[in-house]
C-alpha beads as a LAMMPS data file, in Angstrom:
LAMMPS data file: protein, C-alpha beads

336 atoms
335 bonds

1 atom types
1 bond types

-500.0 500.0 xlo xhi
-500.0 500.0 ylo yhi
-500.0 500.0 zlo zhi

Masses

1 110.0

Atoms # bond

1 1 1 -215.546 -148.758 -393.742
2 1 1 -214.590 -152.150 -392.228
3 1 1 -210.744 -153.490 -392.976
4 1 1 -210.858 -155.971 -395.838
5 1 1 -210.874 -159.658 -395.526
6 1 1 -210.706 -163.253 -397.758
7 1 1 -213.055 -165.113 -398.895
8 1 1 -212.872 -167.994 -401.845
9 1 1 -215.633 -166.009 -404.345
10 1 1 -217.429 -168.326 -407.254
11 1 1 -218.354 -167.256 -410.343
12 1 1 -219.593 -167.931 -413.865
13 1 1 -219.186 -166.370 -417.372
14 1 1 -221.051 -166.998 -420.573
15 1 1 -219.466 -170.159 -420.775
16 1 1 -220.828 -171.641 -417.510
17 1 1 -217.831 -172.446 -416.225
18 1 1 -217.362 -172.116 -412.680
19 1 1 -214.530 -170.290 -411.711
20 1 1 -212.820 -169.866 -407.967
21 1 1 -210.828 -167.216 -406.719
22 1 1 -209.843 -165.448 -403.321
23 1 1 -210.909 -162.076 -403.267
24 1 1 -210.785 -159.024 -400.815
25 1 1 -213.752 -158.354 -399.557
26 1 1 -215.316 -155.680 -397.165
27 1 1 -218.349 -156.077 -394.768
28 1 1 -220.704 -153.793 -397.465
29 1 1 -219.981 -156.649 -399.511
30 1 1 -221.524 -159.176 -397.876
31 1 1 -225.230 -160.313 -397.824
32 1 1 -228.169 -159.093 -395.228
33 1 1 -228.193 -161.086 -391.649
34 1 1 -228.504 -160.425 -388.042
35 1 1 -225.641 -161.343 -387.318
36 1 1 -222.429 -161.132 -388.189
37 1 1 -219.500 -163.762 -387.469
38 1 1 -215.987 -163.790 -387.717
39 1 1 -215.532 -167.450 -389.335
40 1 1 -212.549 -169.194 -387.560
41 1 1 -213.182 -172.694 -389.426
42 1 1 -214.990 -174.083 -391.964
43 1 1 -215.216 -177.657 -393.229
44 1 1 -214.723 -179.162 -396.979
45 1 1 -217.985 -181.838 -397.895
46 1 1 -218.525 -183.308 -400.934
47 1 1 -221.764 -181.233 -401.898
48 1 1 -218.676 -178.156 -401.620
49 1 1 -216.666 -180.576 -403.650
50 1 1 -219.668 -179.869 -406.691
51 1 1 -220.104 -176.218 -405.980
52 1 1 -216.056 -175.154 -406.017
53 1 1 -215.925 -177.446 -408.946
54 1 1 -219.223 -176.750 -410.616
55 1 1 -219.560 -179.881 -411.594
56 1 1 -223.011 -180.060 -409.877
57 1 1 -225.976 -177.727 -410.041
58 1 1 -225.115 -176.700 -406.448
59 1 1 -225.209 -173.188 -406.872
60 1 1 -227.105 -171.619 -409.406
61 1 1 -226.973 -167.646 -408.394
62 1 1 -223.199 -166.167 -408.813
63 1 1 -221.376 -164.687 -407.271
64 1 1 -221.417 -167.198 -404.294
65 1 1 -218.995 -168.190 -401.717
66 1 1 -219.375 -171.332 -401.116
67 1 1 -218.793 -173.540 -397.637
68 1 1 -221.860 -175.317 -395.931
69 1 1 -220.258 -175.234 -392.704
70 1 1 -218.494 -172.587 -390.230
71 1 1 -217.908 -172.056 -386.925
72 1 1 -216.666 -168.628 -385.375
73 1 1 -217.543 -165.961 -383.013
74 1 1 -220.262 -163.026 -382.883
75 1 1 -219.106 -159.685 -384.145
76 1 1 -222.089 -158.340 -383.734
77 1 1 -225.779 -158.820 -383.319
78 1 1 -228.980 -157.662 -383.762
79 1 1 -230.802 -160.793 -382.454
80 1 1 -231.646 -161.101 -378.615
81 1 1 -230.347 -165.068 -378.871
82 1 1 -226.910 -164.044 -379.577
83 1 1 -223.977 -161.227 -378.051
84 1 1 -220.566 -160.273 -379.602
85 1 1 -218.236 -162.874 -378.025
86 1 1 -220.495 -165.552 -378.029
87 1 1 -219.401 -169.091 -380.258
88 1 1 -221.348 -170.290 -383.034
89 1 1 -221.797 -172.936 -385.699
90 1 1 -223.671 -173.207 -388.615
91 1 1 -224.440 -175.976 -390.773
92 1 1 -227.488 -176.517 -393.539
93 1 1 -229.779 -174.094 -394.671
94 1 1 -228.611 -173.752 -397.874
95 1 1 -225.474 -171.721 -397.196
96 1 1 -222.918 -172.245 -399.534
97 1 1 -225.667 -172.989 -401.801
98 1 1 -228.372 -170.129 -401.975
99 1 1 -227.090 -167.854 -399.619
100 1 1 -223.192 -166.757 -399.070
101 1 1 -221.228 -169.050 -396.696
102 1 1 -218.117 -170.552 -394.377
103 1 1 -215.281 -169.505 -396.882
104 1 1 -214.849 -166.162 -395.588
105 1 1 -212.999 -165.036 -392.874
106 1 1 -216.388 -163.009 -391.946
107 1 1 -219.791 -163.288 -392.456
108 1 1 -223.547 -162.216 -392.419
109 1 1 -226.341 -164.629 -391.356
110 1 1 -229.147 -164.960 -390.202
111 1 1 -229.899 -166.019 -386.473
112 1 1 -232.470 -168.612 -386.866
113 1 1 -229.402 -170.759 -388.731
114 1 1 -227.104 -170.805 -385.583
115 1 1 -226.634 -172.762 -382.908
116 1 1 -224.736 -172.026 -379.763
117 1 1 -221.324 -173.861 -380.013
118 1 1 -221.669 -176.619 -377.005
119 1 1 -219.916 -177.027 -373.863
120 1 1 -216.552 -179.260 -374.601
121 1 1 -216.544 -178.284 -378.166
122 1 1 -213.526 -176.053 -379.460
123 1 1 -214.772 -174.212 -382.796
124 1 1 -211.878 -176.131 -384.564
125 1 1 -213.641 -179.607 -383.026
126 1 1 -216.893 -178.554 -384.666
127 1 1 -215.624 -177.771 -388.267
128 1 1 -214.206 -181.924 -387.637
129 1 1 -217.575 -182.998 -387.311
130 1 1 -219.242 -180.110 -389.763
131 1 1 -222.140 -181.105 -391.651
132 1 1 -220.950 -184.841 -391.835
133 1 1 -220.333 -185.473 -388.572
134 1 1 -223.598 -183.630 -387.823
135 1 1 -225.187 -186.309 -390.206
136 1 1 -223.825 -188.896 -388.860
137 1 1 -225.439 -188.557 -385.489
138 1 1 -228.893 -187.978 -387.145
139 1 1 -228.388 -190.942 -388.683
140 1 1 -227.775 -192.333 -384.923
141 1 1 -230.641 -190.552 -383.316
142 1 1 -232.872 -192.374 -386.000
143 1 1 -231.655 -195.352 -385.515
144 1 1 -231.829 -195.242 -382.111
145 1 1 -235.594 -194.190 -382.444
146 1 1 -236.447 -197.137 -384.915
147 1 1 -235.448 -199.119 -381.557
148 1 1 -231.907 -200.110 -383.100
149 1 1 -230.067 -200.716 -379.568
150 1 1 -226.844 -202.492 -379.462
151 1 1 -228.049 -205.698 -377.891
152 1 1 -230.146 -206.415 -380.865
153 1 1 -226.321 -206.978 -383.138
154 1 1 -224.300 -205.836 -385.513
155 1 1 -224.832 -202.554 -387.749
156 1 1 -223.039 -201.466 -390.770
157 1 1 -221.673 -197.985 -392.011
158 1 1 -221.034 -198.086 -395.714
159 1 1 -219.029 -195.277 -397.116
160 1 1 -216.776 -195.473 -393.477
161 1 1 -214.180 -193.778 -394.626
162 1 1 -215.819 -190.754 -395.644
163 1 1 -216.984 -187.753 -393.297
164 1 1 -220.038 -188.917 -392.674
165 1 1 -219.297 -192.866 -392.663
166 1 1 -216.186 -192.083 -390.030
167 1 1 -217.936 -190.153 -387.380
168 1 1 -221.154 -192.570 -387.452
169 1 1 -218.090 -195.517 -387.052
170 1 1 -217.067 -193.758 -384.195
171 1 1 -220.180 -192.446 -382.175
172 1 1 -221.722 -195.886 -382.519
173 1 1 -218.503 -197.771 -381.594
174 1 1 -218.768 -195.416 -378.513
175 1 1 -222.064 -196.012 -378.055
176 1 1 -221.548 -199.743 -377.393
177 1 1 -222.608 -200.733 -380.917
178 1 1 -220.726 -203.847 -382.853
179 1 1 -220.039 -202.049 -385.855
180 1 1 -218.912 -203.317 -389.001
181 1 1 -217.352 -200.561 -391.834
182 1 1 -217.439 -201.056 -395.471
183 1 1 -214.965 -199.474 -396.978
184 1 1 -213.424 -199.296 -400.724
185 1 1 -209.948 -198.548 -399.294
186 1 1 -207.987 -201.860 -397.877
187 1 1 -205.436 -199.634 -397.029
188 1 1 -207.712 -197.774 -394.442
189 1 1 -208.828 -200.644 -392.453
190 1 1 -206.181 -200.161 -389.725
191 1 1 -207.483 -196.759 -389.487
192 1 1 -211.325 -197.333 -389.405
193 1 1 -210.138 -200.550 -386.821
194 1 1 -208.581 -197.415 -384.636
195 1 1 -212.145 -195.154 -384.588
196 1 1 -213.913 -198.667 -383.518
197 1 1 -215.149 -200.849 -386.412
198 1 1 -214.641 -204.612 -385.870
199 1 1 -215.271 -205.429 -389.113
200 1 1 -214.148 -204.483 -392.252
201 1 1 -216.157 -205.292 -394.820
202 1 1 -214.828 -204.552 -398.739
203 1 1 -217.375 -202.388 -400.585
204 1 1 -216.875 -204.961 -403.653
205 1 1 -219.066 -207.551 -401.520
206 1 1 -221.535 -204.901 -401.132
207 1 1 -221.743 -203.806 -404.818
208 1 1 -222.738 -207.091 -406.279
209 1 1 -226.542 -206.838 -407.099
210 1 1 -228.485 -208.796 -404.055
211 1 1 -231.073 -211.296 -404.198
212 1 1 -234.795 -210.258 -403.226
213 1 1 -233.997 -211.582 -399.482
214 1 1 -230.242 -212.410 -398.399
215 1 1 -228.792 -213.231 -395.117
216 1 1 -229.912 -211.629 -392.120
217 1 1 -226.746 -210.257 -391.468
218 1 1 -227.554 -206.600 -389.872
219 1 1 -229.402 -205.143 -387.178
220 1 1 -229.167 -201.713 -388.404
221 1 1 -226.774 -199.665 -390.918
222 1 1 -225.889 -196.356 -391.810
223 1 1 -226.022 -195.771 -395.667
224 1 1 -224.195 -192.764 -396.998
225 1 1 -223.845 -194.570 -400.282
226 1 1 -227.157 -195.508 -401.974
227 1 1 -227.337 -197.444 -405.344
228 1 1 -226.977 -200.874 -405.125
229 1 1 -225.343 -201.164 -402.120
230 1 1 -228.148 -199.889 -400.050
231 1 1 -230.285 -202.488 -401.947
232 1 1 -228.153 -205.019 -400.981
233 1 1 -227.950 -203.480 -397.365
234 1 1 -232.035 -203.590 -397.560
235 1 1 -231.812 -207.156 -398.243
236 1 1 -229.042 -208.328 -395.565
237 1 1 -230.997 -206.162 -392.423
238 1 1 -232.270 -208.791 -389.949
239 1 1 -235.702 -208.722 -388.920
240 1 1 -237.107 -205.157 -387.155
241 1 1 -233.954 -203.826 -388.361
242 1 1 -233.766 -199.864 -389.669
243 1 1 -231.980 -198.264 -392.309
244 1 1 -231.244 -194.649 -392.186
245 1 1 -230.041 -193.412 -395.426
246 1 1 -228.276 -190.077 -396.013
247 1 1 -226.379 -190.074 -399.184
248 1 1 -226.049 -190.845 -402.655
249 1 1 -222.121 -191.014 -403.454
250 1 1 -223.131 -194.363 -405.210
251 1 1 -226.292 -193.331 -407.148
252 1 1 -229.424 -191.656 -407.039
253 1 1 -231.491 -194.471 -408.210
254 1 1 -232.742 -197.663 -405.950
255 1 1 -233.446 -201.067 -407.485
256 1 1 -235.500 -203.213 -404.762
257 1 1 -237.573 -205.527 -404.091
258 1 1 -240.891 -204.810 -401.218
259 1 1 -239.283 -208.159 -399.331
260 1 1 -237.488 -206.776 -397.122
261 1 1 -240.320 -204.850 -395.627
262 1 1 -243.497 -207.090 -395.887
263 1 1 -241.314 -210.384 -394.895
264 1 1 -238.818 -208.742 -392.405
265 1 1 -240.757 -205.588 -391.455
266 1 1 -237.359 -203.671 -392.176
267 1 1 -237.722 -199.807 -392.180
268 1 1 -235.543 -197.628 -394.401
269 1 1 -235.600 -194.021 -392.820
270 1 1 -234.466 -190.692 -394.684
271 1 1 -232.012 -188.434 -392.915
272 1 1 -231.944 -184.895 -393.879
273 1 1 -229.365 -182.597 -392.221
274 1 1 -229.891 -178.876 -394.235
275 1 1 -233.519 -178.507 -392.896
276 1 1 -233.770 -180.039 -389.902
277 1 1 -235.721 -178.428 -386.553
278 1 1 -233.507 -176.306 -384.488
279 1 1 -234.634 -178.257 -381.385
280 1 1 -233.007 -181.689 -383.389
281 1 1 -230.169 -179.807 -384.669
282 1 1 -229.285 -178.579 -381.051
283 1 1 -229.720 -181.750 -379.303
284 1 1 -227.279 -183.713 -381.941
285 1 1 -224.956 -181.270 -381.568
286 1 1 -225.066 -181.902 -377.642
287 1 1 -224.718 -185.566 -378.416
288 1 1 -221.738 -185.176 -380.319
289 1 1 -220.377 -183.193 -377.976
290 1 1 -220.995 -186.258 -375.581
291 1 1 -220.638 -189.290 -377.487
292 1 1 -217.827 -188.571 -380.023
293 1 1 -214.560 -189.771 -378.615
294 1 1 -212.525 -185.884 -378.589
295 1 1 -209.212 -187.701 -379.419
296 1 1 -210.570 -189.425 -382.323
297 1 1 -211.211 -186.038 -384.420
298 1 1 -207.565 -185.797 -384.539
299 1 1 -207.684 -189.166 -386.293
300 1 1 -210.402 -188.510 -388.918
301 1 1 -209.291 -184.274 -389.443
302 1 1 -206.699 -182.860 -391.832
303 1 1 -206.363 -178.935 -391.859
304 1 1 -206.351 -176.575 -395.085
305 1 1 -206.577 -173.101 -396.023
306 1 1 -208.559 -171.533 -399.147
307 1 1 -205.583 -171.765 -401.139
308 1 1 -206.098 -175.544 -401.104
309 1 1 -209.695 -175.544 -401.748
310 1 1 -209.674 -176.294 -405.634
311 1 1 -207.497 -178.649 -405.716
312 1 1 -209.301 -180.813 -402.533
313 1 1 -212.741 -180.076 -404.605
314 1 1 -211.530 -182.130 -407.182
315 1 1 -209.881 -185.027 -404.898
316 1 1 -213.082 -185.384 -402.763
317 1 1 -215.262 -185.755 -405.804
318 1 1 -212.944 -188.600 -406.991
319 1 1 -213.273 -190.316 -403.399
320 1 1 -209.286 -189.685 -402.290
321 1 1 -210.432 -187.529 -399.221
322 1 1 -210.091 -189.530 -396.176
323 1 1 -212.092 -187.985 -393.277
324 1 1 -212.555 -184.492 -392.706
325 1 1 -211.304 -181.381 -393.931
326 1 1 -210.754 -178.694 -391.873
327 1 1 -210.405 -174.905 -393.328
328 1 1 -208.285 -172.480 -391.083
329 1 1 -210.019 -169.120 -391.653
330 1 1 -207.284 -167.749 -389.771
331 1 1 -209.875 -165.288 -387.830
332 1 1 -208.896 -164.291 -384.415
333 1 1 -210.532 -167.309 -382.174
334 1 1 -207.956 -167.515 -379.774
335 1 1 -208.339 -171.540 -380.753
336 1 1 -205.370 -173.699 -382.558

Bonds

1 1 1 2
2 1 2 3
3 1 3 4
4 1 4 5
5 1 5 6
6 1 6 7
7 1 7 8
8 1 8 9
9 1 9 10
10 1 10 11
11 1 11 12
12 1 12 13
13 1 13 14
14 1 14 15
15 1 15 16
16 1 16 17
17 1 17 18
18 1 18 19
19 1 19 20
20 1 20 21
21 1 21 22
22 1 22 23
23 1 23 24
24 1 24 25
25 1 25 26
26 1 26 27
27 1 27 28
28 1 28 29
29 1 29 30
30 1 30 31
31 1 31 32
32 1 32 33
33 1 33 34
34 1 34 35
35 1 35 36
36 1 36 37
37 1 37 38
38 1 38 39
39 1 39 40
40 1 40 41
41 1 41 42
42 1 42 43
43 1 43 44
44 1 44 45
45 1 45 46
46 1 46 47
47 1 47 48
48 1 48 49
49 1 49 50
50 1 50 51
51 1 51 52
52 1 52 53
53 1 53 54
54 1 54 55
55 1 55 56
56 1 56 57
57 1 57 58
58 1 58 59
59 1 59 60
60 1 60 61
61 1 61 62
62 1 62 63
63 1 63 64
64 1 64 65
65 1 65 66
66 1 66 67
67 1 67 68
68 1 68 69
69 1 69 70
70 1 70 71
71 1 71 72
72 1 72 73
73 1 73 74
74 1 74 75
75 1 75 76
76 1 76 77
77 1 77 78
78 1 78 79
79 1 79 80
80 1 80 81
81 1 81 82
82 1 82 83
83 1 83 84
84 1 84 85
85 1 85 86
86 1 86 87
87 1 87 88
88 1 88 89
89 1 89 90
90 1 90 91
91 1 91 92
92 1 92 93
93 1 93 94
94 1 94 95
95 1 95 96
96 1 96 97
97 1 97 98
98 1 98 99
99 1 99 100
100 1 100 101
101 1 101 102
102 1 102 103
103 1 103 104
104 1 104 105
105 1 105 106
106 1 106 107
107 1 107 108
108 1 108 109
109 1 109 110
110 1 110 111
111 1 111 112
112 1 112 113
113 1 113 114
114 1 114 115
115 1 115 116
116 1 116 117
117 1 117 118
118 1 118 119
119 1 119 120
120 1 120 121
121 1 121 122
122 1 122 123
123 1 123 124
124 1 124 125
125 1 125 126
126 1 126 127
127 1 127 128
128 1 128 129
129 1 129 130
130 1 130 131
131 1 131 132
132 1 132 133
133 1 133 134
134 1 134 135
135 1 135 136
136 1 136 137
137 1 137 138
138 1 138 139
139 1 139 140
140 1 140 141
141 1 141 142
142 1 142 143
143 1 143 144
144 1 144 145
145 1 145 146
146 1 146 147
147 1 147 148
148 1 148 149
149 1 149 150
150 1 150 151
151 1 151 152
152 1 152 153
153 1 153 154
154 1 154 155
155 1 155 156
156 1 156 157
157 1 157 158
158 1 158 159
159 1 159 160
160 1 160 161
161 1 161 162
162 1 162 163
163 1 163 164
164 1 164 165
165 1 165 166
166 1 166 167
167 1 167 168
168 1 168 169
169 1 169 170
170 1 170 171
171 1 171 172
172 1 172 173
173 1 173 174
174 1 174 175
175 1 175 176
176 1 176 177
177 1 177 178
178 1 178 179
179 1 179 180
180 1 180 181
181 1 181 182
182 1 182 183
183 1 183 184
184 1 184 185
185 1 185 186
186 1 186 187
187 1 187 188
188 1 188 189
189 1 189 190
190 1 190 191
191 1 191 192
192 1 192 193
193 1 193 194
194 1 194 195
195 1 195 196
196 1 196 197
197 1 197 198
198 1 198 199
199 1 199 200
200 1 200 201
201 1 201 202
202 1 202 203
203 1 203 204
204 1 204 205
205 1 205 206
206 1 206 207
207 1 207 208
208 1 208 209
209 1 209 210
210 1 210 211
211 1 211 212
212 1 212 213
213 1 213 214
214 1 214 215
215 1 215 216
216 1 216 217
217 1 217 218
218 1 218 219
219 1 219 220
220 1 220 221
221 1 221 222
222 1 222 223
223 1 223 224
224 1 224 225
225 1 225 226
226 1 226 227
227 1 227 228
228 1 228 229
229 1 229 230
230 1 230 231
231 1 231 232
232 1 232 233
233 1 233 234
234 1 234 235
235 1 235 236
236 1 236 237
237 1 237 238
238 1 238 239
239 1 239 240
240 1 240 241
241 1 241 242
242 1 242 243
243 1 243 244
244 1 244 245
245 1 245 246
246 1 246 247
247 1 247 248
248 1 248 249
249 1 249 250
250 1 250 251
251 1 251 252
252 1 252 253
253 1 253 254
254 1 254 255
255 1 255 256
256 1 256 257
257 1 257 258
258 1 258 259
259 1 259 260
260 1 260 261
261 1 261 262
262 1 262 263
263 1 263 264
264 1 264 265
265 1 265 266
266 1 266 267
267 1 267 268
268 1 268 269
269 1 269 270
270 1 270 271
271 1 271 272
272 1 272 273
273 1 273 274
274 1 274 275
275 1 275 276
276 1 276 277
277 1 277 278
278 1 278 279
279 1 279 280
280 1 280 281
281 1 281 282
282 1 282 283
283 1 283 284
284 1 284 285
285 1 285 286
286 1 286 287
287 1 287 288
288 1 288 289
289 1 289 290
290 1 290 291
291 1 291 292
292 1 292 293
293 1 293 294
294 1 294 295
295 1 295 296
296 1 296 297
297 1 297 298
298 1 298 299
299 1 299 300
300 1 300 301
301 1 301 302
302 1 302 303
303 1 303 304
304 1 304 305
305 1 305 306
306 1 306 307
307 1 307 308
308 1 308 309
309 1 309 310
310 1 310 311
311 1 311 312
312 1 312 313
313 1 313 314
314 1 314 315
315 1 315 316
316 1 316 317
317 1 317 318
318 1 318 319
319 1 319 320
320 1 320 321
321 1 321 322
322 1 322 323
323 1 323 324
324 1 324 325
325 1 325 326
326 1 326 327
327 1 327 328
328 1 328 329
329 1 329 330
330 1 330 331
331 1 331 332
332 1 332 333
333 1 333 334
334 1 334 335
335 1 335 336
């Protein structure tokens, strides 16, 4: 019988109320996989905001441990692709929704879910991109492929000083993009100045309903936000321009027009991160590994340990998280 280990275990009585607790656990308890990983890091993202919380229908089978992301090392293996000692991260999938996930200090999964941690990446360095920063360069790569270059002028990140918003700041700033942030924190513009915005633009402006057709103020933007300030994003993007959209922090719903499309031949592209092809997923994560500035993640990155998780739940649902969380597992990686 293996030696026990923690892991931050949901469940949910009669009453439906989620409830979070660390727990011992032991590797019969854990789910079937060809692999198995001891989880160094994991990250905190808002959709693990709703599931530790339960405030969204994130998970619906109990009991679940939640966490969308980890990174650790092969334990063991049954799959040709991977060998004890060998890094991996996993993000998507629907771990930490459907199937058990990154807030254990070991787990089961299966293969096809991994990827091979990339060269210049510390497993620490991935959980600091995790699922948002993943995102974000999706959101790149389609912008890029919707012929978005940074000749053609400014784009705009909305939601900057979130996971997703902070990373896309960055990789595009490095990228050679002008790149203006909006932001409902004034007292974060110093720090989204620092990851390489040039503009800060207050999310107020942005939340005032738009016209059919306003300015032509943006080549292309990254939209983690939806709601009315996409539509007003919709309506500011210059001719050609692209729109990849990824979230929904500000609403679900999307009020309008067709103007910006038939008049301006604008493009609003969706980015999905927890299905996407291997071949995509691997070739972001090689890009990030490339095009994210390394000393940066120490700028956008705060570290915490399961004990903290409820409590951060909570604060990144009400929008007081700035950046990335960072869970220490406390595995044996070898890694700080």
């Amino acid at each position: 019988m293996s030696e026990p280990f923690r892991a931050l275990v949901l469940t949910q009585g009669d009453d439906a109320r989620t409830r979070a607790e660390i727990r011992q656990l032991t590797e019969a308890d854990l789910p079937e996989g060809d692999v198995l990983v001891d989880v160094a890091w994991s990250s905190l993202n808002y959709k693990d905001g709703l599931a530790v919380t339960g405030k969204g229908k994130v998970v619906r089978n109990f009991p679940m441990v939640p966490g969308i992301d980890l990174a650790g090392t092969v334990r063991q293996s049954e799959s040709p692709e991977y060998q004890p000692g060998d890094k991996v991260v996993l993000t998507g999938w629907g771990v930490g929704e459907k199937y058990w996930g990154g807030y254990s200090q070991r787990q089961r999964l299966r293969s096809d879910w991994l990827v091979p941690l990339p060269d210049g990446l510390t497993l620490r360095d991935a959980m600091a991109i995790g699922t948002a920063g993943f995102t974000a360069m999706l959101c790149v790569m389609t912008l890029e492929g919707a012929g978005v270059t940074p000749d053609k002028g400014k784009v705009v990140v909305t939601g900057a000083s979130g996971g997703v918003g902070s990373v896309a700041v960055a990789v595009l700033a490095r990228l050679g993009y002008d790149v203006a942030a909006v932001t409902g924190r004034p007292e974060g513009a110093d720090w989204l100045r620092r990851l390489g915005a040039s503009e800060i633009v207050p999310r107020e402006e942005m939340a005032m309903p738009p016209r059919p057709l306003e300015g032509q103020r943006w080549a292309g933007a990254v939209d983690t936000v939806g709601g009315t300030i996409l539509a007003r994003v919709l309506a500011e993007t210059a001719y050609a321009g692209a729109v990849a959209a990824c979230g929904l922090a500000g609403g679900h719903e999307l009020n309008t027009t067709v103007m910006p499309f038939i008049l301006r031949s604008v493009s609003l592209r969706g980015v999905d991160s927890v299905m996407c092809p291997k071949e995509r997923r691997a070739e972001a994560w090689r890009r990030l590994a490339r095009d994210l500035p390394s000393e940066l993640l120490s700028e956008i990155e705060q570290v915490a340990h399961l004990e903290d998780l409820p409590r951060l739940a909570e604060e990144i649902l009400a929008g007081r998280v700035r950046g990335r969380v960072v869970v220490d597992l406390g595995a044996e990686s070898g890694e700080g």
